[in-house]
C-alpha positions in Angstrom: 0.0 0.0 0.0 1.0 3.8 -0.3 3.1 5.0 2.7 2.0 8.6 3.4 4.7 11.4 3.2 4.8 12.4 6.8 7.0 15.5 8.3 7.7 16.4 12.5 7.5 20.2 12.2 8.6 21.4 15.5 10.5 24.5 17.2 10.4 26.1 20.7 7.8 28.4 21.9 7.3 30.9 18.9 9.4 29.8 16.7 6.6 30.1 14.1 5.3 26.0 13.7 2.0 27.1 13.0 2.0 29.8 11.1 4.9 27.7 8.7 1.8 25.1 8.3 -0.7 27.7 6.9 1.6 28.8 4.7 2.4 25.5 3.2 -1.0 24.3 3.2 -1.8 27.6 1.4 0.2 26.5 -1.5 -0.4 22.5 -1.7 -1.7 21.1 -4.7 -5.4 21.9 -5.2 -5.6 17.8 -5.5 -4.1 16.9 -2.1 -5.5 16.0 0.9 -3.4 17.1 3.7 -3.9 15.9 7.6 -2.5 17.4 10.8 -1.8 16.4 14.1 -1.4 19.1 16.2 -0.1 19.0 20.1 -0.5 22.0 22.4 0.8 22.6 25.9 -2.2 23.8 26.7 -5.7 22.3 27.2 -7.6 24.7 24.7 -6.6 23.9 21.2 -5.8 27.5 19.2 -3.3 26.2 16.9 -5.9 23.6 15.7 -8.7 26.0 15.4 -6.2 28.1 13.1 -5.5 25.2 10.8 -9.0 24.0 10.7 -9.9 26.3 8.4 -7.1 25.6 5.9 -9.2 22.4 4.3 -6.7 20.4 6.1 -7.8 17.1 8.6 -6.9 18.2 11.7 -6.6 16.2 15.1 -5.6 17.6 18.4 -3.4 16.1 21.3 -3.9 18.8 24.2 -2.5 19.0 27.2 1.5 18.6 27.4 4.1 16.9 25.7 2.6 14.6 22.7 5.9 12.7 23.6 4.9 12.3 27.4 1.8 11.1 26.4 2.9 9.2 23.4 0.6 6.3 24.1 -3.4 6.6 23.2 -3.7 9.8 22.6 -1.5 10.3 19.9 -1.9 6.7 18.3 -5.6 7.4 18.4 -5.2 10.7 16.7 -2.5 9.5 14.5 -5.1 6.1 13.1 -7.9 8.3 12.9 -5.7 11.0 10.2 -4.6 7.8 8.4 -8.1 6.1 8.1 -9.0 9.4 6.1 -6.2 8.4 3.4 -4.6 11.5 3.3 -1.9 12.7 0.5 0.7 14.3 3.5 0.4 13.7 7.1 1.8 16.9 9.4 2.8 16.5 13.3 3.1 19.9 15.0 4.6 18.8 18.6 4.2 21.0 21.5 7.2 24.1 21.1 8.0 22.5 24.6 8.2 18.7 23.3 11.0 16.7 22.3 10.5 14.6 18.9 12.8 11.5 20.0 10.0 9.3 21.0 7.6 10.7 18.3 10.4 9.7 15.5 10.4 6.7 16.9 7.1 5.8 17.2 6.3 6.4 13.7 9.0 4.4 12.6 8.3 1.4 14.9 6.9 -1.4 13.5 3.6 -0.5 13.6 3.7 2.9 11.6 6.5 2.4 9.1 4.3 0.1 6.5 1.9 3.4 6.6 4.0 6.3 6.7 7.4 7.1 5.0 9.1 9.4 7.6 10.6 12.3 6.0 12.5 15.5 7.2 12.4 16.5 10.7 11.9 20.6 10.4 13.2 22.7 13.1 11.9 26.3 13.7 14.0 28.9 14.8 14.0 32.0 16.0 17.6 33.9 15.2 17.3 36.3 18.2 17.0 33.5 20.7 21.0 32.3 20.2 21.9 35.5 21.8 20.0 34.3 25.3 21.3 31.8 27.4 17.9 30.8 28.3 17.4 29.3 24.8 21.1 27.9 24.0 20.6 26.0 27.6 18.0 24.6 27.4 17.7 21.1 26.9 14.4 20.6 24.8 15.9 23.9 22.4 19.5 22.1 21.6 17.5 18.7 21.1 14.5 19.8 18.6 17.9 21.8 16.8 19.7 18.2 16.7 17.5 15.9 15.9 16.2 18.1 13.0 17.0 17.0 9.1 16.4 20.8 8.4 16.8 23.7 10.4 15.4 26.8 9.5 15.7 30.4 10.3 12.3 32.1 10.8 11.7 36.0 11.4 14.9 36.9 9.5 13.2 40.4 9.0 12.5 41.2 12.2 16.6 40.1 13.1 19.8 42.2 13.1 22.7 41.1 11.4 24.8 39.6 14.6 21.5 37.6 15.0 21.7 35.6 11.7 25.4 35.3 12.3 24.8 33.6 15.9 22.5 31.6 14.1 24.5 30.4 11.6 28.1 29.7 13.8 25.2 27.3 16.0 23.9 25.3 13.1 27.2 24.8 11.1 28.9 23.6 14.2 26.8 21.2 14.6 27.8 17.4 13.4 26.7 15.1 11.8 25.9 18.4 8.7 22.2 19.4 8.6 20.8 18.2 5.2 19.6 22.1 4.4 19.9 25.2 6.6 17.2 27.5 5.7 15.9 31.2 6.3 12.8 32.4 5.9 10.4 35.0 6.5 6.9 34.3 8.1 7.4 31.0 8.0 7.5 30.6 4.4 8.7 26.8 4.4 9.7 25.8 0.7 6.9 23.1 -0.3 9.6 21.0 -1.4 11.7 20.6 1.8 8.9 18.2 3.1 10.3 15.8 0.6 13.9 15.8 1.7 14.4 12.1 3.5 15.4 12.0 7.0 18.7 11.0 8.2 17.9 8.6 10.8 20.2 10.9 13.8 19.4 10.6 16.9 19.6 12.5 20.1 23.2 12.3 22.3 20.7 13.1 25.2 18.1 11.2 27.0 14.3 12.7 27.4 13.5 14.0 30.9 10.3 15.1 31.2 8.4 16.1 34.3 5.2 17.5 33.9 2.2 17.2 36.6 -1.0 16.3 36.0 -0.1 14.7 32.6 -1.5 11.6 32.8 -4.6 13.2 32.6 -4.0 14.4 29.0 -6.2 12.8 26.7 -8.4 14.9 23.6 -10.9 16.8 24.8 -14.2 16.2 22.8 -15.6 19.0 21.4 -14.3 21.3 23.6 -18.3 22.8 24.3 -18.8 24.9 27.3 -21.9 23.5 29.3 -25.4 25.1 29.0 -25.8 28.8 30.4 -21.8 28.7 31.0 -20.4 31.5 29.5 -16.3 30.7 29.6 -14.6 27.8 31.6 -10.7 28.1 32.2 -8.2 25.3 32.1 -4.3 25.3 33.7 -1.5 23.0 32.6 1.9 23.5 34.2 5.5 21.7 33.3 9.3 21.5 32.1 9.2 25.0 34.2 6.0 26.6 32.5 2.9 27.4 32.8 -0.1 27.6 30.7 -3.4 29.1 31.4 -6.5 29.3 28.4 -10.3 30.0 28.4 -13.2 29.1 26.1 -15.4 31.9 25.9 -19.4 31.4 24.5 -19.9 31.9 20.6 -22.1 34.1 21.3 -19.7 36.7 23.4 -18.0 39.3 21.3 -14.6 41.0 22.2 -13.8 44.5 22.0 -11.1 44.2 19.5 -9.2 47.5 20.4 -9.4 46.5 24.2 -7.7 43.1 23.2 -5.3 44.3 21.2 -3.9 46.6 24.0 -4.4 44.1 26.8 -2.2 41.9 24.8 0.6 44.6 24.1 0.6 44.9 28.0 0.9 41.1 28.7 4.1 40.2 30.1 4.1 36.4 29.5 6.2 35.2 27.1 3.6 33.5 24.6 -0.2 34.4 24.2 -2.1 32.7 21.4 -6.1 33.7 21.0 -8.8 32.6 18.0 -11.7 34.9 19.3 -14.7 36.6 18.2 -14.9 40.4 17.8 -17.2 43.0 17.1 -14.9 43.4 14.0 -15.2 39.9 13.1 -13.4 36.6 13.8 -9.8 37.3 14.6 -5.9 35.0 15.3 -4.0 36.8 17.5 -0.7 35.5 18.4 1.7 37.6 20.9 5.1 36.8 21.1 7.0 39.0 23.9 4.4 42.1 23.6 4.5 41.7 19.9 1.3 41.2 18.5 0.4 39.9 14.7 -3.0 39.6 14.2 -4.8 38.0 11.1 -8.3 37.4 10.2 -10.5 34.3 10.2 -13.5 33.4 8.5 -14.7 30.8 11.5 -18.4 31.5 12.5 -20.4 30.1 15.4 -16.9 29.5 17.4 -16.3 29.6 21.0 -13.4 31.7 21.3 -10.2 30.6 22.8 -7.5 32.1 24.6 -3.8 30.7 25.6 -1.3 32.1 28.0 2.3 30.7 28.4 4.7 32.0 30.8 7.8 30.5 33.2 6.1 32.5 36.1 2.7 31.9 37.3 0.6 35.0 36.7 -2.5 36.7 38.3 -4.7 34.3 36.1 -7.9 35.5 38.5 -7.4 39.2 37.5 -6.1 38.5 34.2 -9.9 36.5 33.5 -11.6 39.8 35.2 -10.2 41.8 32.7 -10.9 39.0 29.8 -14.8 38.4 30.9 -15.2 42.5 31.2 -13.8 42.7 28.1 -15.9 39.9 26.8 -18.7 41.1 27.9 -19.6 38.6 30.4 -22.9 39.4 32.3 -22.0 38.6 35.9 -25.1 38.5 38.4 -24.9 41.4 40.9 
């Protein structure tokens, strides 16, 4: 039977996984069928919401580490993407995961008659190998090795001494990357999916500790209950942690009020798909930087993710949310 091209896109928090997807699956041929399995530290599933509206097949694995949870969760989501006979199969791990045990699985026995493993794509961010608290960090020099390809995203937002610590870290590294790539907006090269892996693997072995984790199986349907107007969920690990909300459909954000609230935030990721006066609206906030794009999603509960080493005042940061919301409270 027909093994299904299959790529690990991966990269640390904000490196730019998800917005790399959209822009390949904007350019795929008009006769494919792509699928997508995408992991999220956190319990509310933005990333997936993005992509779902891309014509792609999309299956989620909330919660942590697809790699810490690497047994019915992702097989499940993994069978269900297959069963659909797709033409490419994407995996999006977690920007805190590490792919070892996900390149493994799908070349064990029981995935390699299926899928034809190719390139492992790493996700960079050029600015980041100026901070120790990248180039130290376990999971960041581990996506960076085990990749096939490593590529340079947000090369126009960089200085030059950025690209050139970028480039002294990659071409240091042995064995030789198969392709070192830079891009802007994530702009992935469709044809880099069909480089072949090399078959590395990691000097060092996966140490995970995350709490709660063996709790993280998909969430079905992700629907608040009846009369509820938002529910919040928490995830903490690997020293972060996560905080999100699902807010009704029918609630409508002030956009401008959002937009500043998320200029102000001081975590260190914020990811939101929400509803707006203005419309339906992605907003993704990396360190007070905030891109926003528009979506044509109707009838969607609105989702919002923050990420952050430090716990933050998630009780007054939901005030603000709900007000802004419009959440009728009873008085």
């Amino acid at each position: 039977m027909k093994r299904i091209p299959t790529n690990i896109i991966t990269g640390f928090l904000g490196a730019g996984k998800t917005t790399s997807i959209l822009s390949l699956l904007a350019r795929k041929p008009e006769n494919e069928k792509w699928a997508i399995l995408i992991n999220e530290f956190g319990n509310v599933g933005v990333d997936g919401a993005m992509l779902d509206q891309q014509g792609a097949i999309v299956k989620e694995v909330p919660g942590g580490c697809m790699c810490c949870v690497a047994g019915l969760p992702m097989s499940v989501g993994i069978n269900a993407l297959l069963a659909q006979k797709p033409d490419r199969l994407l995996l999006e791990p977690t920007g805190l995961g590490h792919p070892k045990e996900i390149i493994a699985k799908m070349t064990s026995e029981a995935y390699s008659q299926y899928v034809d493993l190719k390139a492992t794509i790493t996700l960079v961010d050029p600015r980041h190998f100026s901070d120790t608290l990248y180039t130290e960090n376990q999971n960041f020099q581990d996506q960076i090795e085990l990749a096939d390809v490593v590529v340079a995203n947000k090369v126009d937002q960089c200085v030059d001494y950025d690209i050139f610590a970028f480039e002294t870290y990659v071409e240091q590294l042995e064995p030789k990357k198969a392709l070192i790539g830079q891009v802007e907006q994530g702009k992935l090269e469709l044809d880099w999916l069909d480089i072949e892996r090399s078959g590395r693997h990691a000097k060092h072995s996966h140490h995970h500790h995350h709490h709660g984790e063996e709790q993280a199986t998909p969430l079905p349907g992700f629907e608040l209950a009846p009369g509820q107007q938002f529910v919040r969920k928490e995830n903490s690990g690997q020293g972060y942690h996560s905080c999100g909300w699902f807010f009704d459909a029918e609630l409508n954000f002030d956009f401008s009020k959002l937009f500043t609230l998320f200029s102000n935030l001081s975590a260190e990721r914020v990811k939101a798909v929400v509803n707006t006066e203005r419309g339906c609206f992605a907003f993704n906030v990396v360190n007070r930087v905030v891109t926003v794009n528009e979506l044509t999603l109707e009838g969607f509960e609105s989702r919002i993710e923050v990420i952050d080493k430090d716990r933050l005042p998630y009780d007054e940061l939901e005030s603000i949310l709900s007000t802004i919301a419009g959440v009728q409270t009873d008085k």
